[in-house]
N, CA, C and O atoms as a CHARMM CRD file, in Angstrom:
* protein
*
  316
    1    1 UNK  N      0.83800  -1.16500   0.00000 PROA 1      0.00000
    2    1 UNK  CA     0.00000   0.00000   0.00000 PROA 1      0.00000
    3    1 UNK  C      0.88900   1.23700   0.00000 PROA 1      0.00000
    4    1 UNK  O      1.96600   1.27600   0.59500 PROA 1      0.00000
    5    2 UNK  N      0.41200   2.17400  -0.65300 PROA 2      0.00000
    6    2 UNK  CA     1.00500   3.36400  -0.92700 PROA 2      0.00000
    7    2 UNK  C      0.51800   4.29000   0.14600 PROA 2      0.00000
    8    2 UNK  O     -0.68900   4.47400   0.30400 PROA 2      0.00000
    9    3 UNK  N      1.71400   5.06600   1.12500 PROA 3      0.00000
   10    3 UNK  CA     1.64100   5.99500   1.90700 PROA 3      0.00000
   11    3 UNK  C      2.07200   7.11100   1.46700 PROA 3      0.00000
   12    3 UNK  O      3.23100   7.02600   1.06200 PROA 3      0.00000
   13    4 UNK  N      1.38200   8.63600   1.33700 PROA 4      0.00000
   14    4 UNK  CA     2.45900   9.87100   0.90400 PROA 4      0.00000
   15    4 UNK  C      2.50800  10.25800   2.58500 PROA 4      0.00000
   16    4 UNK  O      1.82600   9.84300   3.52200 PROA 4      0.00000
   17    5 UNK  N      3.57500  11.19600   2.52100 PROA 5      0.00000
   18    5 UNK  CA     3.33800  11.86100   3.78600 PROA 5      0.00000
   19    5 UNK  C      3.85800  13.61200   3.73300 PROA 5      0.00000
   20    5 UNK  O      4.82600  14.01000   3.08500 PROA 5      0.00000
   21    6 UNK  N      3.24500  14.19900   4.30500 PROA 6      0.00000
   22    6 UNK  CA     3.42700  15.90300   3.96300 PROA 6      0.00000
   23    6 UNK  C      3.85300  16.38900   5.08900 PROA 6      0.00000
   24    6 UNK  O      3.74500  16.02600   6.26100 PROA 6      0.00000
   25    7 UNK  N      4.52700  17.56400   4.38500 PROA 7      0.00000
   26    7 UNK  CA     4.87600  18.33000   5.84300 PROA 7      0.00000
   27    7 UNK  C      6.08800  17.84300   6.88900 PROA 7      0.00000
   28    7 UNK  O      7.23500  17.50400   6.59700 PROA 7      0.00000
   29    8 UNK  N      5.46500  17.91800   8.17900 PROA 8      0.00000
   30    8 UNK  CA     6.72900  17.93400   9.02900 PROA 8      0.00000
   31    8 UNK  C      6.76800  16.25100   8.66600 PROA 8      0.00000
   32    8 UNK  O      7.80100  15.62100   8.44200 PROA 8      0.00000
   33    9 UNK  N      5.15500  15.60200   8.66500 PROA 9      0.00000
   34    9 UNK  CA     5.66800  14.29800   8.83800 PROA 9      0.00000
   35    9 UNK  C      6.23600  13.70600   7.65600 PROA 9      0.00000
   36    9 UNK  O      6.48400  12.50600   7.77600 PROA 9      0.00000
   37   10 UNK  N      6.55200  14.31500   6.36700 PROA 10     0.00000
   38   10 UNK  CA     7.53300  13.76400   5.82100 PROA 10     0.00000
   39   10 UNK  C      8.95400  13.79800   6.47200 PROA 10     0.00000
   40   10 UNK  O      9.67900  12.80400   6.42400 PROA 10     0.00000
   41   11 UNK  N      9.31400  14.88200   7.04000 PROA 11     0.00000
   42   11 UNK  CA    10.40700  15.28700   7.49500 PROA 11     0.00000
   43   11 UNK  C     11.00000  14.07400   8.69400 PROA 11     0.00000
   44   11 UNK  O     11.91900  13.26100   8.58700 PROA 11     0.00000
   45   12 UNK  N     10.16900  14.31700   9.69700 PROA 12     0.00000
   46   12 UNK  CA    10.45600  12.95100  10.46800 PROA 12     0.00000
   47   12 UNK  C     10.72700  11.67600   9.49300 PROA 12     0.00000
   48   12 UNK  O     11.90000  11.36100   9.29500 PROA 12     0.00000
   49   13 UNK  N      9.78900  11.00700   8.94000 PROA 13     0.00000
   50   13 UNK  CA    10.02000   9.73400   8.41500 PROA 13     0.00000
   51   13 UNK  C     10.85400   9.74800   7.00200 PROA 13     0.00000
   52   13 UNK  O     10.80800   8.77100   6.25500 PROA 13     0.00000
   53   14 UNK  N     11.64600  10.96000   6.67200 PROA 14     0.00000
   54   14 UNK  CA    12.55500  11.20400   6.05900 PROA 14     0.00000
   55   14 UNK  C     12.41300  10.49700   4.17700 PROA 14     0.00000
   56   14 UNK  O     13.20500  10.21000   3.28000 PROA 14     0.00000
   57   15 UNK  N     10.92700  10.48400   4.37700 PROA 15     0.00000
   58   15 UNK  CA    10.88500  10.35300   2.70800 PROA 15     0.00000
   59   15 UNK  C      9.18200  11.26800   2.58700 PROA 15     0.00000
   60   15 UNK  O      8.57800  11.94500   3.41800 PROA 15     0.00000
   61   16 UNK  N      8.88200  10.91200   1.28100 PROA 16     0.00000
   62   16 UNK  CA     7.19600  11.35500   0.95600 PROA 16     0.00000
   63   16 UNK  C      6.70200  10.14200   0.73800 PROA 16     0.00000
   64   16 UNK  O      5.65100   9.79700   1.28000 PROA 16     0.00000
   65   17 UNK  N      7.18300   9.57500   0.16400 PROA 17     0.00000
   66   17 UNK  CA     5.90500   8.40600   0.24600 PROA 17     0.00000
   67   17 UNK  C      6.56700   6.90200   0.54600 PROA 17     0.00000
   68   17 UNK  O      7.67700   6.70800   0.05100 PROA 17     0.00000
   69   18 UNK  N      6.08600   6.04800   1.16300 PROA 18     0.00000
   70   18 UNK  CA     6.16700   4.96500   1.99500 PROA 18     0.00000
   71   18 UNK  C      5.39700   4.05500   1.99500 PROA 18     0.00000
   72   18 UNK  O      4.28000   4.28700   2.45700 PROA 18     0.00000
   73   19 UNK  N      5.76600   2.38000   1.36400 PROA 19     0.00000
   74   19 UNK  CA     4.83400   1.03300   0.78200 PROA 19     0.00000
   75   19 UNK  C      5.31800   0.67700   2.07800 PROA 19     0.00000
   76   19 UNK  O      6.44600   0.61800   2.56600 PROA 19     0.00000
   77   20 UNK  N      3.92700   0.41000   2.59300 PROA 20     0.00000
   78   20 UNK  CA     3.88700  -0.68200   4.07700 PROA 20     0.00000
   79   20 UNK  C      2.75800  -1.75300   3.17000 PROA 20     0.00000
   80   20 UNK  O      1.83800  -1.56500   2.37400 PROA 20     0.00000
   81   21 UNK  N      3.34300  -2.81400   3.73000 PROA 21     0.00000
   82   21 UNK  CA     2.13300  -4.20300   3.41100 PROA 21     0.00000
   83   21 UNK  C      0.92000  -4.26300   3.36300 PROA 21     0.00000
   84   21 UNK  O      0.41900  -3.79800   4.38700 PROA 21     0.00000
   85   22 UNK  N      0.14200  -4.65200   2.58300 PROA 22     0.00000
   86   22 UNK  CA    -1.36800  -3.99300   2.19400 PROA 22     0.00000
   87   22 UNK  C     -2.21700  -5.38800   3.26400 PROA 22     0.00000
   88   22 UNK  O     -3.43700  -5.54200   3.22400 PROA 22     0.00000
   89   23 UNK  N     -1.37000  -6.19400   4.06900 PROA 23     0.00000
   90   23 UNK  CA    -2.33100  -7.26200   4.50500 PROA 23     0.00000
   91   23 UNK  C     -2.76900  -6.68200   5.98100 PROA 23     0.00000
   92   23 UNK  O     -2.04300  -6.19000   6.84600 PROA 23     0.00000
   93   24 UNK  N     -4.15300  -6.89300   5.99000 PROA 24     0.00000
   94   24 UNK  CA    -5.00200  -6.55600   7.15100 PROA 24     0.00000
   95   24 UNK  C     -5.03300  -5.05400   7.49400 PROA 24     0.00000
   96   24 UNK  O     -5.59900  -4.77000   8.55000 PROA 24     0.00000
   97   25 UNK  N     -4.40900  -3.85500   6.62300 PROA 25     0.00000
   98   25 UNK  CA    -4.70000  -2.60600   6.60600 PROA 25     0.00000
   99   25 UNK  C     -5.64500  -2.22700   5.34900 PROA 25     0.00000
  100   25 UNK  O     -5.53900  -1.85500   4.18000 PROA 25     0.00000
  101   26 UNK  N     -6.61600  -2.54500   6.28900 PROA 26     0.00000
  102   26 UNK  CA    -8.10300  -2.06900   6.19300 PROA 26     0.00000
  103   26 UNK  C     -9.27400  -0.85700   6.11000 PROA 26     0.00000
  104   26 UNK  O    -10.32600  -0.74500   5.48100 PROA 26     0.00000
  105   27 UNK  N     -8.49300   0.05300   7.14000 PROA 27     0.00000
  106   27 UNK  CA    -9.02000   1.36400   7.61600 PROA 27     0.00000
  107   27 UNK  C     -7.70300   1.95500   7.67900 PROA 27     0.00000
  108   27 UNK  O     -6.57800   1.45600   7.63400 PROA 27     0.00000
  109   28 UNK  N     -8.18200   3.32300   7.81400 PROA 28     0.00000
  110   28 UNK  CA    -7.16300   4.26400   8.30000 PROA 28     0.00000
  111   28 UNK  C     -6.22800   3.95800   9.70300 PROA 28     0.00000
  112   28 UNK  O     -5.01400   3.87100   9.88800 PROA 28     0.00000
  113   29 UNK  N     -7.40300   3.84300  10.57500 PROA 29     0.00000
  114   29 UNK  CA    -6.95800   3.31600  12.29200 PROA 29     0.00000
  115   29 UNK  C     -5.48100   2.39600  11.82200 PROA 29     0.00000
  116   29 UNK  O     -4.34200   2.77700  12.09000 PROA 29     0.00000
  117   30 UNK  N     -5.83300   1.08300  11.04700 PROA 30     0.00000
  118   30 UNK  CA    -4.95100   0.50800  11.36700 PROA 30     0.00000
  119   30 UNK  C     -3.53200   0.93100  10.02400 PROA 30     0.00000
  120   30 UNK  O     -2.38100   0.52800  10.18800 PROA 30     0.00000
  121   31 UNK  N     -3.83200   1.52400   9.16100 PROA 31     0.00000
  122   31 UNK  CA    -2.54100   2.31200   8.69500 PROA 31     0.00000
  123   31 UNK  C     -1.76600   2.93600   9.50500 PROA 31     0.00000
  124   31 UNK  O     -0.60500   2.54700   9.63400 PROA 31     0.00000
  125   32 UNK  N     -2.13200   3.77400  10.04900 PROA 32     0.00000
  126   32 UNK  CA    -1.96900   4.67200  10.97100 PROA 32     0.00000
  127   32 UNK  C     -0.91300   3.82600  11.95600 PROA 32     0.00000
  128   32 UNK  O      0.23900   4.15600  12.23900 PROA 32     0.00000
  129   33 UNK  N     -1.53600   2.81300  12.33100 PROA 33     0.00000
  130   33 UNK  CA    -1.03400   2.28300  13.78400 PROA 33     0.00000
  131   33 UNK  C      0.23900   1.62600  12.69300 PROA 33     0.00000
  132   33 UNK  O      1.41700   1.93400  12.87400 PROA 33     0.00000
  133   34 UNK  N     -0.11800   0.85900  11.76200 PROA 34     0.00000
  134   34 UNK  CA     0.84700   0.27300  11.07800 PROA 34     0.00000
  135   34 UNK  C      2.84800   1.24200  11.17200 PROA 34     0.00000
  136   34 UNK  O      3.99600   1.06300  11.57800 PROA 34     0.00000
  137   35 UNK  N      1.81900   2.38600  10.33800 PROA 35     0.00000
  138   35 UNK  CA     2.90800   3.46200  10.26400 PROA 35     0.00000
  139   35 UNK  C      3.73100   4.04300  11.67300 PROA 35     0.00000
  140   35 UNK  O      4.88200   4.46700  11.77800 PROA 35     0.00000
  141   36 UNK  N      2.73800   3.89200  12.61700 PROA 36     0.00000
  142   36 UNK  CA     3.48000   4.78100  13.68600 PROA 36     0.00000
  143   36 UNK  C      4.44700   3.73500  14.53300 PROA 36     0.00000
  144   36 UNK  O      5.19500   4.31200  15.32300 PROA 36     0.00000
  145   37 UNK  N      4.56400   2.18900  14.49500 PROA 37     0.00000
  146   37 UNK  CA     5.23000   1.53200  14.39300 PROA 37     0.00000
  147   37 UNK  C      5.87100   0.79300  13.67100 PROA 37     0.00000
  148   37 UNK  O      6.27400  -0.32200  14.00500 PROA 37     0.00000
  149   38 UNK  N      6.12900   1.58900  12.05100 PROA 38     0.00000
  150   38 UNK  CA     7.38500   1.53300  11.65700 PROA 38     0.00000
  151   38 UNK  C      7.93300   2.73900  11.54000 PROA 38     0.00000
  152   38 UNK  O      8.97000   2.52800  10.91100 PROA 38     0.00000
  153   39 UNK  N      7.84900   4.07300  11.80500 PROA 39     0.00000
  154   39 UNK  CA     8.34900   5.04000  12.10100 PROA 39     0.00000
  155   39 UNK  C      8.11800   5.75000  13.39500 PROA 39     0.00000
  156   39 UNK  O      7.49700   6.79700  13.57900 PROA 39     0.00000
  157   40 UNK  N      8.83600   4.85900  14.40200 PROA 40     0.00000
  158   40 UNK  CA     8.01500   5.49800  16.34500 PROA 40     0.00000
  159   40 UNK  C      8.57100   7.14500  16.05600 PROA 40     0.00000
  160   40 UNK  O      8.33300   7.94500  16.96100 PROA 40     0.00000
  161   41 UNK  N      9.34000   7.68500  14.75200 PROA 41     0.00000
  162   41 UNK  CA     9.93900   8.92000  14.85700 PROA 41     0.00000
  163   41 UNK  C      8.82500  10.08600  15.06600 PROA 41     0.00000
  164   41 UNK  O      8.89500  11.03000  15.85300 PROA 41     0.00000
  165   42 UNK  N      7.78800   9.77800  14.16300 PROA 42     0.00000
  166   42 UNK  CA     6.23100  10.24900  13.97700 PROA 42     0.00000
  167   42 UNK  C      5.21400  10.09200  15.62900 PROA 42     0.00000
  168   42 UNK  O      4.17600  10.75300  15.59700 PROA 42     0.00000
  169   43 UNK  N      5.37100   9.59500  16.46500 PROA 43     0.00000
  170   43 UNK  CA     4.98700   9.67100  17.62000 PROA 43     0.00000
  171   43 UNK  C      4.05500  10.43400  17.95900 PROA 43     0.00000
  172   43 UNK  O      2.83800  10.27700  17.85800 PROA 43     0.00000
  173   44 UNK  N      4.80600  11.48800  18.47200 PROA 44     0.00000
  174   44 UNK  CA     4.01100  12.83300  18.90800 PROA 44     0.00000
  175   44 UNK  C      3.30900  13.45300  17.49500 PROA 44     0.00000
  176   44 UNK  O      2.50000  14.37600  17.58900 PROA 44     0.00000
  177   45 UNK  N      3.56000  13.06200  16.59600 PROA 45     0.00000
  178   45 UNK  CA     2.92400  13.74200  15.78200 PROA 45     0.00000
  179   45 UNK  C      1.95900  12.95100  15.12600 PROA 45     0.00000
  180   45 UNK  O      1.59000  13.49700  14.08600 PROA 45     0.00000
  181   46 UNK  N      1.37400  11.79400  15.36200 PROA 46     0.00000
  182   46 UNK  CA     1.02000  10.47300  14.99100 PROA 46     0.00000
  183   46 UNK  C     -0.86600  10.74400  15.14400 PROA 46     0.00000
  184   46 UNK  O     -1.72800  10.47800  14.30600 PROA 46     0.00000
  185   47 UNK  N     -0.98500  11.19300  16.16000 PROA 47     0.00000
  186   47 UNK  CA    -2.42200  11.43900  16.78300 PROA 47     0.00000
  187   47 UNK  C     -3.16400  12.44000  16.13300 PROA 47     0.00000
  188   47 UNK  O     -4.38300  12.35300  15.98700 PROA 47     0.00000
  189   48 UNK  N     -2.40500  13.50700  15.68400 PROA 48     0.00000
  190   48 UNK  CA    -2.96200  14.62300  14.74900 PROA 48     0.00000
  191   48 UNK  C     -2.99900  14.73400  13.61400 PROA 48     0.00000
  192   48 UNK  O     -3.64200  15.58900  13.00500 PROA 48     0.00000
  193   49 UNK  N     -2.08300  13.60100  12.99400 PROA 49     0.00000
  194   49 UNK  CA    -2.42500  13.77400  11.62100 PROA 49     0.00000
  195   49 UNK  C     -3.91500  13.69600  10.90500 PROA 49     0.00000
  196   49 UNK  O     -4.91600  13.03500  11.18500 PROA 49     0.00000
  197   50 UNK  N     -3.68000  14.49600  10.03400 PROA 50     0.00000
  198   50 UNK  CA    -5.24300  13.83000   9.14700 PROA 50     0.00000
  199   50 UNK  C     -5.17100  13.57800   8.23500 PROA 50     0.00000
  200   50 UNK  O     -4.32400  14.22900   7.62300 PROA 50     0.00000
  201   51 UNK  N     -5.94000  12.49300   7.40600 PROA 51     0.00000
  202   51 UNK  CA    -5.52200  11.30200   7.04700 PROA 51     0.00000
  203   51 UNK  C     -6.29000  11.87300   5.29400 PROA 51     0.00000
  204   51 UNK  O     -6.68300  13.03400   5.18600 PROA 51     0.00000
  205   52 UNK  N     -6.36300  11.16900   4.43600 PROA 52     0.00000
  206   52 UNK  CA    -6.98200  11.41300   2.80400 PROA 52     0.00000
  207   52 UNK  C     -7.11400   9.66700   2.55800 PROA 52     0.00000
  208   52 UNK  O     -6.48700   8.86700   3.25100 PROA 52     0.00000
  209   53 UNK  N     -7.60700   9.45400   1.96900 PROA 53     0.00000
  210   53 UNK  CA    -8.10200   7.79900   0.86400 PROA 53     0.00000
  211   53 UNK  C     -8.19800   7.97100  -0.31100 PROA 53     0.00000
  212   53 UNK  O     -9.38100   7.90800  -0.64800 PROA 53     0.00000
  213   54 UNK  N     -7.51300   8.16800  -1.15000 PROA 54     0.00000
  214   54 UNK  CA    -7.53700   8.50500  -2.39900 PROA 54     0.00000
  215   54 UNK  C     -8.16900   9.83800  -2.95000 PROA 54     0.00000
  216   54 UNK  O     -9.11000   9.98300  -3.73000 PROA 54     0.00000
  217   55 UNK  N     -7.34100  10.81300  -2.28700 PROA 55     0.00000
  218   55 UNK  CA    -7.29800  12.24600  -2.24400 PROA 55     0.00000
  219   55 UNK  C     -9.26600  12.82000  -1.40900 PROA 55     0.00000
  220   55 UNK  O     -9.99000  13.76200  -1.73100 PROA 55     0.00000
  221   56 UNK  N     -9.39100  12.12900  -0.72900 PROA 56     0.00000
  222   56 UNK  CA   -10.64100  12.42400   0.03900 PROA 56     0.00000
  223   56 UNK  C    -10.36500  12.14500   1.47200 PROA 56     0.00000
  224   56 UNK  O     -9.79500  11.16800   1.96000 PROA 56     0.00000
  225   57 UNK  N    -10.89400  13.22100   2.07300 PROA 57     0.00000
  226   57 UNK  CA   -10.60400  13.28100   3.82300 PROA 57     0.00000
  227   57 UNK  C    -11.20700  12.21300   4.00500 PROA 57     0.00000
  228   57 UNK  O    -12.32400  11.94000   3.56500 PROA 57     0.00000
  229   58 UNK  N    -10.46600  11.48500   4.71100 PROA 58     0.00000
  230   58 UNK  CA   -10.89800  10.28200   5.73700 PROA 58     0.00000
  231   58 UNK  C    -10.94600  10.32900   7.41100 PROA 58     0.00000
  232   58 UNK  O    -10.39700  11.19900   8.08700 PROA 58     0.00000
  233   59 UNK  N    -11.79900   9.09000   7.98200 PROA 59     0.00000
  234   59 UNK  CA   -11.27000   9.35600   9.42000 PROA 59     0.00000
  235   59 UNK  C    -10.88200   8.19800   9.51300 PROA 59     0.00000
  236   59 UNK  O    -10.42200   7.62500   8.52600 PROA 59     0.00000
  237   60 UNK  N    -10.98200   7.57100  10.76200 PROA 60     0.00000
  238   60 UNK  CA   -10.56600   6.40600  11.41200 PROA 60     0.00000
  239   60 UNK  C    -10.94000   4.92900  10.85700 PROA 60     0.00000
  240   60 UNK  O    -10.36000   3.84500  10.80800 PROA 60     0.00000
  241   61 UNK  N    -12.23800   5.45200  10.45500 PROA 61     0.00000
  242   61 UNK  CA   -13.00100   4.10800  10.61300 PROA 61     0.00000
  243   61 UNK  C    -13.20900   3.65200   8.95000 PROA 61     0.00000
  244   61 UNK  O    -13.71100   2.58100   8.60700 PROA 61     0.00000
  245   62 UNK  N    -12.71100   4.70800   8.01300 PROA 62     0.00000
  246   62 UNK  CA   -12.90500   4.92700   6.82300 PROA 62     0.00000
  247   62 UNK  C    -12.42300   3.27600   6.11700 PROA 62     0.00000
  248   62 UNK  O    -11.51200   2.64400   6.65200 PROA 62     0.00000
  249   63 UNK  N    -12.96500   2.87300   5.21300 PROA 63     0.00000
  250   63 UNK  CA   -12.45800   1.39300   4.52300 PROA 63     0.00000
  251   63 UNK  C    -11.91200   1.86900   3.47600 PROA 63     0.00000
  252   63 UNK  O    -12.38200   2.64600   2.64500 PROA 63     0.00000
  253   64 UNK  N    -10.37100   1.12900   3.55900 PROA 64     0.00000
  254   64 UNK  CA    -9.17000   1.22000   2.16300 PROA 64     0.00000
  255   64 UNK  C     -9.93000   0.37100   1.05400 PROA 64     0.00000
  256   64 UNK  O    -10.33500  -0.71000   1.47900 PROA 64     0.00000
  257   65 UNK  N    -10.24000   0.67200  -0.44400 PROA 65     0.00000
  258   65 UNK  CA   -10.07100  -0.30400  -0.87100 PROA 65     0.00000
  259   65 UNK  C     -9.13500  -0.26300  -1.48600 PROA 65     0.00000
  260   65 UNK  O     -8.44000   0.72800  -1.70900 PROA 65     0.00000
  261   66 UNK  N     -8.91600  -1.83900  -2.01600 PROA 66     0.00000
  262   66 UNK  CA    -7.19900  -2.36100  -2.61300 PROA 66     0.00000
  263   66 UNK  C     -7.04100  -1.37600  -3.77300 PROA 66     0.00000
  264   66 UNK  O     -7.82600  -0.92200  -4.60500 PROA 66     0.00000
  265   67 UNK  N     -5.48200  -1.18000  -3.47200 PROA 67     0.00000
  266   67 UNK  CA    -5.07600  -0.38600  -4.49400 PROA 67     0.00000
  267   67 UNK  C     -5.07000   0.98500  -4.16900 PROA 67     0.00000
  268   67 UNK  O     -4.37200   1.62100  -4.95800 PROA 67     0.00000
  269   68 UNK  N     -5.65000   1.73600  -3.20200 PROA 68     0.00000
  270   68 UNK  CA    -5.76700   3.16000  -3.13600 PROA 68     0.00000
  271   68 UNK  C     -4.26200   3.33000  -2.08700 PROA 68     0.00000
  272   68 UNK  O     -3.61700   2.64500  -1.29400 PROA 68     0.00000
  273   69 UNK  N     -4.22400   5.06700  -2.84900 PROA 69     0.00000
  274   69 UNK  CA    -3.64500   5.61900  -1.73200 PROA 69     0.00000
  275   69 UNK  C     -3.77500   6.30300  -0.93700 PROA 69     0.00000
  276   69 UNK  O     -4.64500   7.12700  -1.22000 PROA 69     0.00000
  277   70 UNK  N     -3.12100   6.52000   0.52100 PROA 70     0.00000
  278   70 UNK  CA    -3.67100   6.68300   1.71300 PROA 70     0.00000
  279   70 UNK  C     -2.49300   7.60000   1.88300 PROA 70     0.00000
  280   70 UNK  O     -1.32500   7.29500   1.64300 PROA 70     0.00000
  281   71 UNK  N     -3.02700   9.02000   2.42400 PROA 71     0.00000
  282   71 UNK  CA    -1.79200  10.34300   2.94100 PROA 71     0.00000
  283   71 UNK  C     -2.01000  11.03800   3.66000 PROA 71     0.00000
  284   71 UNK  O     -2.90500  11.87400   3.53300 PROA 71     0.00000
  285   72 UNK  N     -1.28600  10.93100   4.63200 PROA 72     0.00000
  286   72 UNK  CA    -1.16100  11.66500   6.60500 PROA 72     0.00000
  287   72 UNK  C     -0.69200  13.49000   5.94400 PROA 72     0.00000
  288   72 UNK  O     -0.05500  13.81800   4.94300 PROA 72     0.00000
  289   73 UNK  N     -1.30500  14.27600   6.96400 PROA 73     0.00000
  290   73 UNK  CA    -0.47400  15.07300   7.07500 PROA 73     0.00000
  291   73 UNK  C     -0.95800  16.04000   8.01100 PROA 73     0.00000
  292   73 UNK  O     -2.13800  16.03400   8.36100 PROA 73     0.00000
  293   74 UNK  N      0.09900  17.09500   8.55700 PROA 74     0.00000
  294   74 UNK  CA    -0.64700  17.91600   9.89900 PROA 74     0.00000
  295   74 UNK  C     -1.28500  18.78900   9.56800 PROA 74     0.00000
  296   74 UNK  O     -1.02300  19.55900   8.64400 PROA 74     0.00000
  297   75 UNK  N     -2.66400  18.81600  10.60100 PROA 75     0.00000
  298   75 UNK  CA    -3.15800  20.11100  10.37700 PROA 75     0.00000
  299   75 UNK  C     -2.57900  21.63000  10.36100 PROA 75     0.00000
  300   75 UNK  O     -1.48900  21.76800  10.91600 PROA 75     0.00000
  301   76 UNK  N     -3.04200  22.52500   9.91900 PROA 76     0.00000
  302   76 UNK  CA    -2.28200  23.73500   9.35700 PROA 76     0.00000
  303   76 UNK  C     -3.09600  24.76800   9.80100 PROA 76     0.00000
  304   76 UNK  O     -4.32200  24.67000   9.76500 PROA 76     0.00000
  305   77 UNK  N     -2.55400  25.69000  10.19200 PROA 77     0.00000
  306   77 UNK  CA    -3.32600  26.91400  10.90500 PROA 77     0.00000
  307   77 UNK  C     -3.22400  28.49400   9.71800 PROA 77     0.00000
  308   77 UNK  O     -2.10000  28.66300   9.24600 PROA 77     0.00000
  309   78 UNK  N     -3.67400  28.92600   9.54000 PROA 78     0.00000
  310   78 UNK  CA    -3.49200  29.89600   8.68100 PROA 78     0.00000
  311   78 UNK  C     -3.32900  31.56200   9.44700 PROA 78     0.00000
  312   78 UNK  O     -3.74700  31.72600  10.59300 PROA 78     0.00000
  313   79 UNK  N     -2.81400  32.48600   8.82100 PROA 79     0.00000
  314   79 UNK  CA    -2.88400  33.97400   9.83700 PROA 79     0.00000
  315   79 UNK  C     -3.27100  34.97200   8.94400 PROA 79     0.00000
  316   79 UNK  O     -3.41100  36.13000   9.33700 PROA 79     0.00000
């Protein structure tokens, strides 16, 4: 499965996009969890990301289907 990642959390996990194993990542929840234990670097920043499914906001509970891609990134404040 195809991960992009933006922002700081590219920076931590030191690329943009990132293939973790497409078996039993299902939802976002468990991407998520997938990712934040293979990069514990993302940690603190792990809980806030918000998430897309093939360029559409997702949440937690959202269902991957095969083949899509899935991209974290932090919320952004504007001034």
């Amino acid at each position: 499965m195809s991960v992009r990642l933006f922002a700081r959390a590219r920076d931590l996990a030191g690329a943009d996009r990132l293939e973790l194993p497409a078996d039993r990542l299902t939802t976002v929840a468990a991407v998520r969890a997938a990712l934040l234990a293979r990069y514990p670097q993302l940690g603190p920043l792990g809980p806030h990301l918000l998430a897309a499914v093939n360029s559409a906001y997702a949440d937690e509970q959202t269902t991957i289907p095969a083949g899509s891609e899935v991209a974290f990134f932090p919320p952004v404040s504007g001034g």
